[in-house]
MIDRENVEX-548878 format. One record per residue (C-alpha): x, y, z; chain; residue number from 1. Coordinates in steps of 0.2 Angstrom, whole numbers, plus 2048, in hexadecimal, padded with zeros to 3 digits. Each point is the difference from the previous one (the first is absolute). Layout:
N
((X,Y,Z),'A',NUM)
...
This chain:
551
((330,2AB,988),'A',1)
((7F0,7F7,7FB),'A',2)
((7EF,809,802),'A',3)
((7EE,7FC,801),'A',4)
((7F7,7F8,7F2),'A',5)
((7EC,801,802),'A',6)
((7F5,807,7F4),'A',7)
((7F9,80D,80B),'A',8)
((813,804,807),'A',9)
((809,80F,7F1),'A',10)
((80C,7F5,7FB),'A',11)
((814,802,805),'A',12)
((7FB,80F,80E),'A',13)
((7FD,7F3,811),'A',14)
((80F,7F6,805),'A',15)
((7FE,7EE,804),'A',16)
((803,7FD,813),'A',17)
((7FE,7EF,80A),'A',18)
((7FA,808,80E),'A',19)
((7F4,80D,7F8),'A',20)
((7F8,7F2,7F5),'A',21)
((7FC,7F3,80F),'A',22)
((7F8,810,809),'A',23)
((7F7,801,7F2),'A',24)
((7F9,7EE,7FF),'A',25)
((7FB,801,812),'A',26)
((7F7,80E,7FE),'A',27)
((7F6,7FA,7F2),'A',28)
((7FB,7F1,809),'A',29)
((7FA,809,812),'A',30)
((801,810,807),'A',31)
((80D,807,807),'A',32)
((80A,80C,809),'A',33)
((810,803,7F7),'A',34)
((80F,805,80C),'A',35)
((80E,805,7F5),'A',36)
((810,80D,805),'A',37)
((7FF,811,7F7),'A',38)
((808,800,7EF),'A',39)
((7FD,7EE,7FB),'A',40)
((7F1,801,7F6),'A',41)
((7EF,800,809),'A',42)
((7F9,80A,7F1),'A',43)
((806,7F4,7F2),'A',44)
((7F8,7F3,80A),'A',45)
((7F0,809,802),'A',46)
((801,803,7EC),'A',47)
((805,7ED,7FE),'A',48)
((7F0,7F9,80A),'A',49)
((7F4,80D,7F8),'A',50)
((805,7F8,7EF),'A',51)
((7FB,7F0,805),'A',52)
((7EF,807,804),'A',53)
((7FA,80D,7F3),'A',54)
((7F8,7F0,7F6),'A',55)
((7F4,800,80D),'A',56)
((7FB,811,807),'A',57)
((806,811,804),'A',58)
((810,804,80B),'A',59)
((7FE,80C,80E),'A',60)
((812,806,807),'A',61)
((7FF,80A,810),'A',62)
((811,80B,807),'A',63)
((7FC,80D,80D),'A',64)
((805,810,7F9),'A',65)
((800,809,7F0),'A',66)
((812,800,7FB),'A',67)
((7FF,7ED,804),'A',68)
((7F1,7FD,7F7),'A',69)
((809,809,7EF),'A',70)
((80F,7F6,801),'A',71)
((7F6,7F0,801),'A',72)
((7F5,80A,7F0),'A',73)
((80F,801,7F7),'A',74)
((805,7ED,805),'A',75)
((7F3,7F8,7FC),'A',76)
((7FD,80B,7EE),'A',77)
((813,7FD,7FA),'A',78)
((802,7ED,805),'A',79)
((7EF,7F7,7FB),'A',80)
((7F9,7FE,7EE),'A',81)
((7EF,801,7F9),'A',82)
((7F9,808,811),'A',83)
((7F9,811,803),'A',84)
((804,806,80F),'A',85)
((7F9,80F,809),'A',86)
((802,80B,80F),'A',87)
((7F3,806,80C),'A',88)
((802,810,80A),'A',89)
((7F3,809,80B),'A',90)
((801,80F,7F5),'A',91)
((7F9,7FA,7F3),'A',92)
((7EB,801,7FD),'A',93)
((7F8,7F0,809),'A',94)
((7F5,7F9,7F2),'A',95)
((810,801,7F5),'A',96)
((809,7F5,80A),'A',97)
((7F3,7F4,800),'A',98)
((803,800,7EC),'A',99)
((813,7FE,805),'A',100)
((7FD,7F1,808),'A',101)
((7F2,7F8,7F4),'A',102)
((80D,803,7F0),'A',103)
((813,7FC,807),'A',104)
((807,7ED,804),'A',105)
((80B,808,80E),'A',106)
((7FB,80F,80C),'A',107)
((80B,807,80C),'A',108)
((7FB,809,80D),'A',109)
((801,805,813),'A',110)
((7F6,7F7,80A),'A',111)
((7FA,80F,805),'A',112)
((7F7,804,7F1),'A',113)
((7FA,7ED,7FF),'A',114)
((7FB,800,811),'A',115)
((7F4,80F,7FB),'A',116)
((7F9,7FB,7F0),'A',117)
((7FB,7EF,807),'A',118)
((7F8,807,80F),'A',119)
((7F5,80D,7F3),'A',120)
((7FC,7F0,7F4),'A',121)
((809,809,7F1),'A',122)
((807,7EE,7FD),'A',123)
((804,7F1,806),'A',124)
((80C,7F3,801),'A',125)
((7F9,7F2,7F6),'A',126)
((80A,801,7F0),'A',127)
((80F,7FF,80A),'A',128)
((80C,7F0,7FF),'A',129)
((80D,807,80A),'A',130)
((802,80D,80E),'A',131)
((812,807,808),'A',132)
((804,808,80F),'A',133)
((810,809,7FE),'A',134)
((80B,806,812),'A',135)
((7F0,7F3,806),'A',136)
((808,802,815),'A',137)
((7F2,80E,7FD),'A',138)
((7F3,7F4,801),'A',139)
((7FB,802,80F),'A',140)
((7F1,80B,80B),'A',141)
((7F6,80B,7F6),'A',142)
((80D,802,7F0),'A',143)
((7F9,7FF,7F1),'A',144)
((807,7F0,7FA),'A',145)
((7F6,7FA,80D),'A',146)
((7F1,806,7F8),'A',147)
((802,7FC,7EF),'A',148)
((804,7ED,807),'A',149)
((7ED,7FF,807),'A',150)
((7FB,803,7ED),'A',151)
((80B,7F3,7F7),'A',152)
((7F4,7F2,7FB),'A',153)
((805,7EC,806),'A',154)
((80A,7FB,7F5),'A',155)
((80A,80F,7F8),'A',156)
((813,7FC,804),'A',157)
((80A,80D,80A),'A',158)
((811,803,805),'A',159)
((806,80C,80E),'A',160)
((813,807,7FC),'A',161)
((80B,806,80B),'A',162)
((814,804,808),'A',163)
((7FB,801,812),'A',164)
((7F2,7F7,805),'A',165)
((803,805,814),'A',166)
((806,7F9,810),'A',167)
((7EF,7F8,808),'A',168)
((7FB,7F0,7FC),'A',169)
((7EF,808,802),'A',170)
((7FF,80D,7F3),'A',171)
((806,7F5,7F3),'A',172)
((7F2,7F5,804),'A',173)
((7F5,810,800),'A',174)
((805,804,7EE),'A',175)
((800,7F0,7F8),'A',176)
((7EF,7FD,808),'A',177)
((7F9,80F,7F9),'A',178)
((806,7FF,7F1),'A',179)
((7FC,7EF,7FD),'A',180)
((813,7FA,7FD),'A',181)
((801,7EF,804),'A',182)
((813,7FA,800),'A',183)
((80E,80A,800),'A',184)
((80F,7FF,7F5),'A',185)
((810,807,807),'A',186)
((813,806,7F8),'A',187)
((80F,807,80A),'A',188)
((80F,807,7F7),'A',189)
((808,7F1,806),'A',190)
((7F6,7F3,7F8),'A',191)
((80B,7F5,7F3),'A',192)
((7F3,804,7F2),'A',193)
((802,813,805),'A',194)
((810,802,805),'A',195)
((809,801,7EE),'A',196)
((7F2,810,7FE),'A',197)
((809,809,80E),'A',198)
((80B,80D,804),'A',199)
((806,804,811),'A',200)
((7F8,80E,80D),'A',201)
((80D,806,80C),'A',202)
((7FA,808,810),'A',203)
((80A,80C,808),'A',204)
((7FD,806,812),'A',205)
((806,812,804),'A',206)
((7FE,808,811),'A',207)
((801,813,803),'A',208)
((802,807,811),'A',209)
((7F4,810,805),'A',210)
((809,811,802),'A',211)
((7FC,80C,810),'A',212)
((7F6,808,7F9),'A',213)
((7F5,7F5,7FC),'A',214)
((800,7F5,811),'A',215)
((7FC,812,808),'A',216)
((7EF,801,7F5),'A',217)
((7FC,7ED,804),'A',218)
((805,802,812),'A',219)
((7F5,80F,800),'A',220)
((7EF,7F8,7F9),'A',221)
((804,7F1,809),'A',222)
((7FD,808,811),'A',223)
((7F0,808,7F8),'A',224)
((7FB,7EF,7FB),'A',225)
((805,7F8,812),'A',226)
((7F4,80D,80A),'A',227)
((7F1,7FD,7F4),'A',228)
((801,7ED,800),'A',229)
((802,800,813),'A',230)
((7F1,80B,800),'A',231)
((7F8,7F4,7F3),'A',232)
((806,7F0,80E),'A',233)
((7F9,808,80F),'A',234)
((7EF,804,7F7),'A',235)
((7FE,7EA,7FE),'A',236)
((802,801,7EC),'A',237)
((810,7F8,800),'A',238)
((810,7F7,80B),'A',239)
((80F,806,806),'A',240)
((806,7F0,7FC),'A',241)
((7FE,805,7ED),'A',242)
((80E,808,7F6),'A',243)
((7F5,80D,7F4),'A',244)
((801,7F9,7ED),'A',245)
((7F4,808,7F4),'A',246)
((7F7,7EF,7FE),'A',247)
((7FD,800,812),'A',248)
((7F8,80F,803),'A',249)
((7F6,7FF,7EF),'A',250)
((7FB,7F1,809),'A',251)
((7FB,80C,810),'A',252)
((7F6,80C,7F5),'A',253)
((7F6,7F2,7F8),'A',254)
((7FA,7FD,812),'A',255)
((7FE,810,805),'A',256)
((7F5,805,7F4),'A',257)
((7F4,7F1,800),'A',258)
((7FE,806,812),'A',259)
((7FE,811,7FB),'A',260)
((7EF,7FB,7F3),'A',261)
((7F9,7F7,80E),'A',262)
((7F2,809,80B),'A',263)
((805,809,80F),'A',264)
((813,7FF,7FE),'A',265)
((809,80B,80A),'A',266)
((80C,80D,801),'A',267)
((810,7F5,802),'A',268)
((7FB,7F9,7F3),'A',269)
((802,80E,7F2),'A',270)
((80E,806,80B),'A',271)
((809,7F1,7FD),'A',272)
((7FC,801,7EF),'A',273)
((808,810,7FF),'A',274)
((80F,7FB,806),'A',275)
((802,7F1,7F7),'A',276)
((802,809,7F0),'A',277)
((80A,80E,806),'A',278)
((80C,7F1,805),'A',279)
((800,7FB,7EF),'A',280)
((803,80F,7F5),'A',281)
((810,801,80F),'A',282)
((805,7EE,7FA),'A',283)
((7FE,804,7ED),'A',284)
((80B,80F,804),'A',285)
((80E,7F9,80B),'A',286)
((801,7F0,7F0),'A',287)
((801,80D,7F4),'A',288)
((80E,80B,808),'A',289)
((80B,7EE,802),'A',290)
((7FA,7F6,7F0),'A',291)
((7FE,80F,7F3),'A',292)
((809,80F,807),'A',293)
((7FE,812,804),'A',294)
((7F8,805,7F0),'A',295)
((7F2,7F5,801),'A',296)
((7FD,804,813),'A',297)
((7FC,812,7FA),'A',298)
((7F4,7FD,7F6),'A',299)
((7F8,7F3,809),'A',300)
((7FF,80E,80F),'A',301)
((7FA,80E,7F5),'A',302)
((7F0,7F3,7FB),'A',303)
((800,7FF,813),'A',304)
((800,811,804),'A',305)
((7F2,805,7F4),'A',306)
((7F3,7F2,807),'A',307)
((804,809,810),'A',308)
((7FB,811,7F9),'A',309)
((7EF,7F9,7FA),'A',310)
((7F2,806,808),'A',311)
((7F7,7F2,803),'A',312)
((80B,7EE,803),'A',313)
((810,7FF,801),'A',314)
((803,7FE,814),'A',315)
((80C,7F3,7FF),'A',316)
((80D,80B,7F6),'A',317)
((7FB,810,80C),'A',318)
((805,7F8,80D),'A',319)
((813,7FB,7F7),'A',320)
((803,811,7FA),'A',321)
((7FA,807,811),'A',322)
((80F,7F6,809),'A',323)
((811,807,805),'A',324)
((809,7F1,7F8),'A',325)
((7F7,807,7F1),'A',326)
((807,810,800),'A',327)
((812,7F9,803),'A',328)
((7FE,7F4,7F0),'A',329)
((7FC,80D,7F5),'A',330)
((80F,80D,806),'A',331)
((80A,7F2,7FC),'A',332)
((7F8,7FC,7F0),'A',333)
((804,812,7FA),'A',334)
((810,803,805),'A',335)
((807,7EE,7F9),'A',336)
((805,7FC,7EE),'A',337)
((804,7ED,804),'A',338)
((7F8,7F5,7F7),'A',339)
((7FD,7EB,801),'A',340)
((811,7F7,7FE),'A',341)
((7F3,7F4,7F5),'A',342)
((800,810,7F2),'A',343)
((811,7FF,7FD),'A',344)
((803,7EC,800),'A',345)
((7F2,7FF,7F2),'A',346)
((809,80F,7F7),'A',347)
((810,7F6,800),'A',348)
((7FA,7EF,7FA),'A',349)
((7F7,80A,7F2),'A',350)
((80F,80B,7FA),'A',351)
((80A,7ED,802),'A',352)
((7F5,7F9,7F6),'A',353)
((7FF,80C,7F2),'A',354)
((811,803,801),'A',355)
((806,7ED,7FC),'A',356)
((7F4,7FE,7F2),'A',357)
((7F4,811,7FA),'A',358)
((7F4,7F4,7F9),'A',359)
((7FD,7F8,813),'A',360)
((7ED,801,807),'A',361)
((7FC,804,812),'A',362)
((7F0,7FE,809),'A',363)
((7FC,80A,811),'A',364)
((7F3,7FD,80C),'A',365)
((7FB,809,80E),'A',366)
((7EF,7FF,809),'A',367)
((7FD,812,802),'A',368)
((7FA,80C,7F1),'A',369)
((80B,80F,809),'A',370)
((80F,7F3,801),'A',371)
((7FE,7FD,7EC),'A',372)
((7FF,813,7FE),'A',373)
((810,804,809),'A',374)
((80B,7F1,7FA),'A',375)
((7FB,804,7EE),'A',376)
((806,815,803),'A',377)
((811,7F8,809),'A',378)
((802,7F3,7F3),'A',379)
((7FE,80B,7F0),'A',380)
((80F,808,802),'A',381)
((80B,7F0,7FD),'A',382)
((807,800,7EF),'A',383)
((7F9,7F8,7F5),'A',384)
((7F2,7FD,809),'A',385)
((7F0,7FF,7F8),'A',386)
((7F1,800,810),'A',387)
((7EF,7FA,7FE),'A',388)
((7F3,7FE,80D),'A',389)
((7F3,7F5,7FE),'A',390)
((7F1,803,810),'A',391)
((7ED,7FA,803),'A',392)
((7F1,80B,7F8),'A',393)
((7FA,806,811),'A',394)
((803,811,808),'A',395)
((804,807,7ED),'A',396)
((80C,7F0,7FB),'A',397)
((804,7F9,7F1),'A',398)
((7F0,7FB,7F3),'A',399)
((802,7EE,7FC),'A',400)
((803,809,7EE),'A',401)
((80C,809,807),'A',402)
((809,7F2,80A),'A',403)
((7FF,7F4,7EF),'A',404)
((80A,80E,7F7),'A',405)
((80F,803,80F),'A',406)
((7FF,7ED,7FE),'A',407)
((803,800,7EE),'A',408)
((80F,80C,801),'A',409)
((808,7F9,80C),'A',410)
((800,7EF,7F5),'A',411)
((807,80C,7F3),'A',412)
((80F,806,808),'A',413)
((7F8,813,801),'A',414)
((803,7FF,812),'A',415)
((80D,7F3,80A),'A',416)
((7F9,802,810),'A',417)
((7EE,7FF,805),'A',418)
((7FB,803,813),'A',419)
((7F1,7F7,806),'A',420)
((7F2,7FE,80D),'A',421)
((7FA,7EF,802),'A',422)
((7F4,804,7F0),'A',423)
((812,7F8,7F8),'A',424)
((7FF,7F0,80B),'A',425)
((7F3,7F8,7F9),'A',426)
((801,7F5,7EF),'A',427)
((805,80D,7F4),'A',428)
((80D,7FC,7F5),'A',429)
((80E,80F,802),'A',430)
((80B,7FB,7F4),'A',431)
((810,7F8,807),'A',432)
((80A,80A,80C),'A',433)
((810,7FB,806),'A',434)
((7FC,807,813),'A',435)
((7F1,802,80A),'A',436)
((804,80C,80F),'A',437)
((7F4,7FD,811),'A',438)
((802,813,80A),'A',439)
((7F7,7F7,80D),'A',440)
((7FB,7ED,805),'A',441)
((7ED,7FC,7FE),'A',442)
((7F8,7F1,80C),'A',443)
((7F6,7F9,7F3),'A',444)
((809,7F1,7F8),'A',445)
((7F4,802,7EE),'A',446)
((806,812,801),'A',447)
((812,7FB,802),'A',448)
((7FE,7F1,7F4),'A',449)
((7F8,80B,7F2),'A',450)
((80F,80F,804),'A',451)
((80D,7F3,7FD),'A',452)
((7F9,7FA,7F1),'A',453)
((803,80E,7F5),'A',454)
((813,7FB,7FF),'A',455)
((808,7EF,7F9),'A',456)
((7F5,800,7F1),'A',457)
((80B,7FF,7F4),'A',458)
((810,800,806),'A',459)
((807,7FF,814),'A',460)
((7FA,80E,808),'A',461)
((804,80A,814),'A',462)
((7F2,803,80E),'A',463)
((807,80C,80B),'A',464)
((7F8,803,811),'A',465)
((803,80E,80A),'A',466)
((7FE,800,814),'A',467)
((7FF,80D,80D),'A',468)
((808,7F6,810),'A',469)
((7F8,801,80E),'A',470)
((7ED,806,7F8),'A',471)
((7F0,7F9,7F9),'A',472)
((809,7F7,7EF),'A',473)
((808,7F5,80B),'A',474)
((7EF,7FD,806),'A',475)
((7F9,7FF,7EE),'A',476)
((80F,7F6,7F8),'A',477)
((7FD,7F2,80E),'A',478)
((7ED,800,7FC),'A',479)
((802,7FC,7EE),'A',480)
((80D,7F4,803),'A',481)
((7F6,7F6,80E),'A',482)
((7F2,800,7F6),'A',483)
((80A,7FB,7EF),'A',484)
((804,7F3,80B),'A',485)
((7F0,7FA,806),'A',486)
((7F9,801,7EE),'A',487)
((80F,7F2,7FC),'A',488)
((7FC,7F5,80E),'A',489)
((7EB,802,7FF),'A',490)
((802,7FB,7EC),'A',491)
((80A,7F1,805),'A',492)
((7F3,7FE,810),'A',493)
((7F2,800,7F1),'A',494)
((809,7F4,7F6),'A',495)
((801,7F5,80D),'A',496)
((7EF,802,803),'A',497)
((7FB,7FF,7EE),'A',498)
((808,7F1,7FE),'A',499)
((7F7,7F8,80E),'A',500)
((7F1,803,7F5),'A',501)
((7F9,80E,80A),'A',502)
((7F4,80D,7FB),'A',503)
((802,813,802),'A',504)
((7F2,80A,80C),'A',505)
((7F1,800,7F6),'A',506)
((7F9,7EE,807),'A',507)
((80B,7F8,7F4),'A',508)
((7F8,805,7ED),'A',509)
((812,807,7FD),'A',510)
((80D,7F3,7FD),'A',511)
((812,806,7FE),'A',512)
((811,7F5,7FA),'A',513)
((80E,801,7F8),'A',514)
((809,810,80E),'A',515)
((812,7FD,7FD),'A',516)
((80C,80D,80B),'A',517)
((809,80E,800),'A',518)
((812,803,802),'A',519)
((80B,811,802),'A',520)
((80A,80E,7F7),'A',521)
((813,7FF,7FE),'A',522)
((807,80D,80D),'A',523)
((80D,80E,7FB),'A',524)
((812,7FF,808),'A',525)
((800,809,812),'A',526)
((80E,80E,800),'A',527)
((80E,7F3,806),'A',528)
((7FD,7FB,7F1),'A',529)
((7FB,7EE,809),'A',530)
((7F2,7F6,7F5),'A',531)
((7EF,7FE,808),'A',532)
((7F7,7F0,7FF),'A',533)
((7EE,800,7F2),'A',534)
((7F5,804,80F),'A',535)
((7F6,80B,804),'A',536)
((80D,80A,80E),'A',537)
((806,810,7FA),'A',538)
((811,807,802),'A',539)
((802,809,80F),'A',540)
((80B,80E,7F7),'A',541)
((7FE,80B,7F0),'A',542)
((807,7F5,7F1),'A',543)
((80F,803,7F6),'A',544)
((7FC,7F8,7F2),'A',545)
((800,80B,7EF),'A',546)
((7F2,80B,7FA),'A',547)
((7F1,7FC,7F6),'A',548)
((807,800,7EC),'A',549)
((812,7FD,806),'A',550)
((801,7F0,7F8),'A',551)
């Protein structure tokens, strides 16, 4: 193994890679919008190109969350010589951070923070050589990268880094236009220069079928939710012809209520209003009751039931709990002790997984706060399990300080499996696990992409997917697939494009080249044991092949 040799590089700590180093170059020579899969080194590039520029100014690295923003701290502090290199937070005093700035050759920061300070004159960007947008896909409407972009000054090089840059054509012309990235340099895992780097991600699909007891509830809401969305048709807000999603009626509301703020709106209107939302909280609870399971319906219904007792407000869930179907739901809630058939798949492929080797890793994700709750009580009582749960700041979350530390552990070893919200999707380095668990699909493919990347790191590593048939994850799993998809064929679309000589939508100040496309994963074995093709198809059955660690 050979390593970098630069004088600002800490000798025999960065390994020398092909692919890594011609990033680099381009870089240096434009700006540039990194896309790179999880794992192969986004951050030692970031370290790499800021080398290059300390001689000629300060380095500004951006991540969008605490925890993020540390790991890159500690990065940047361990890997680069003869630099000082400084962290920002909003906590600390705001002429102090002005000194930070004014005395370090790196600052890290999220842009947050920046975006502030800039906007109050504590600083400015004028010292700076370099800037870097970390998870950049964020660089877009009123984030804050967006903000601190309008301050860099003509001629500072910047360099947007990402996994998951998104399906549409159009918000990756958004981001690199905002942030000023004129080319775009693009890896797959089956790139030749990448490939040796690589270990395989097997994705295996496991479908679950809904107990009675659980159809009865849905079955129950679902004729709530059909009266209140025929009432919601035949007041004109929205067609018959429309099968209810959550995006659609957010859609509805959004209409409704710039009705509602004009002058002289009327009745129907707030009526509709009304009954827009009550058909809402009625989807949210018939997707919980089929993607997360009984427990999480509970709780979700006792929020319900204490906005309808508020005095004030609250009409939409008087008007649930006030129903007949209502009443039934909840006998049936309390005399049941089923549970999701999801609960216990995800208790198995963690007791295999610890079983085979004790030193295996296992990542969770649900979607749901209640659903992390319940599957960390159902999951402790595996032996020789070790549960962690790692959850946002709001609504008495985690502190970033607090996430950091799970974090830290969980690199340790103190605990083996760490359940997560999607506050674990996004850029943090958790260690290599040998198994990532999906309780439910998500239909956003940078969700999906970033969930997947947390296995495969350092050795092969298993996705496993689990399905309710016949419920709102099929709907979700084809979403993030179709729009997977579409992000493959609009990158190869911009290429194309690109290589015409085009320019991207900003009146063509923003030149992009060198796209190269994407490929796929390999696929796990279906349960015939048959072998599906490298694409992105899944396999229609639960997989046999061995549990994480068993190697």
């Amino acid at each position: 193994m050979s390593f970098v040799s630069h004088p600002r590089i800490a000798p025999d700590r960065v390994e020398e890679r092909g692919y890594q180093t011609r990033m680099v170059e381009q870089c240096v020579r434009a700006n540039t919008l990194l896309i790179l899969p999880t794992g192969l080194g986004k951050t030692v590039i970031a370290v790499r190109v800021a080398a290059e520029f300390l001689d000629r100014g300060r380095v500004l690295m951006m991540a969008p969350t605490k925890p993020l923003v540390e790991q890159h701290m500690e990065a940047f502090s361990s890997l680069l010589k003869d630099a000082r290199v400084s962290m920002l937070s909003g906590m600390t005093r705001d002429t102090k951070r002005a000194e930070i700035v004014e005395s370090s050759d790196v600052v890290v920061s999220t842009p947050q923070t920046v975006q502030n300070d800039l906007e109050a004159g504590r600083y400015d960007l004028s010292g700076f050589s370099l800037v870097i947008y970390d998870e950049a896909h964020r660089g877009r409407g009123d984030y804050a990268y967006v903000g601190v972009a309008g301050f860099v000054r003509r001629g500072t090089r910047c360099v947007g880094m990402t996994a998951s840059p998104g399906s549409s054509i159009d918000r990756i012309e958004e981001v690199c236009v905002n942030l000023n990235l004129r080319r775009i340099d693009m890896r797959t895992e089956y790139d030749p220069d990448v490939s040796p780097f690589v270990h395989d991600t097997y994705i295996n699909r496991i479908e679950v079928d809904l107990p009675q007891d659980i159809r009865d509830v849905s079955a129950l809401l679902k004729v709530m939710l059909d009266h209140y969305y025929s009432e919601l048709c035949s007041l004109g807000a929205a067609s018959p012809r429309v099968q209810p999603s959550k995006g659609y009626l957010l859609n509805v509301g959004r209409d409704l209520q710039a009705q509602a703020e004009r002058p002289g709106s009327s009745g129907v209107v707030f009526r509709s209003l009304s009954v827009n939302k009550t058909c809402i909280q009625l989807l949210e609870a018939v997707n919980k009751v089929e993607s997360e399971g009984m427990t999480v319906l509970r709780s979700y219904l006792d929020r319900l039931e204490a906005e309808a007792a508020q005095e004030r407000g609250g009409k939409a869930a008087q008007a649930i709990v006030r129903r007949q179907e209502y009443a039934a739901v909840r006998t049936i809630l309390s005399k049941t002790n089923v549970e999701h058939p999801k609960v216990s798949r995800v208790m198995s492929l963690v007791s295999r997984a610890i079983s085979a080797d004790p030193r295996s890793k296992v990542l969770v994700f649900a979607q749901f706060r209640d659903t992390c709750e319940m599957l960390v009580s159902k999951i402790s009582g595996i032996p020789g399990a070790r549960v962690s749960m790692l959850i946002g700041q709001s609504k008495g979350g985690l502190k970033q300080r607090e996430q950091v530390s799970l974090l830290d552990g969980f690199r340790r070893g103190d605990s083996n499996v760490l359940v997560s919200t999607s506050v674990g999707e996004e850029g943090l380095d958790i260690s290599n696990t040998d198994a990532v668990v999906f309780y439910e699909p998500v239909p956003s493919e940078i969700r999906t992409i970033q969930r997947r990347g947390r296995t495969g790191r350092k050795s092969d590593g298993e996705v496993y997917m689990l399905i309710a048939r016949g419920t709102v994850d099929e709907a979700f799993e084809r979403s993030s697939l179709r729009k997977e998809q579409e992000m493959r064929e609009n990158l190869e679309m911009l290429s194309e494009r690109l290589s015409r000589g085009e320019s991207l939508g900003d009146g063509g100040q923003t030149r992009l080249d060198g796209y190269r496309r994407t490929d796929s994963l390999k696929i796990a074995p279906t349960m015939d044991g048959a072998c599906s093709t490298p694409t992105w198809r899944r396999p229609s059955t639960d997989s046999n092949r061995p549990a994480a660690g068993s190697r």
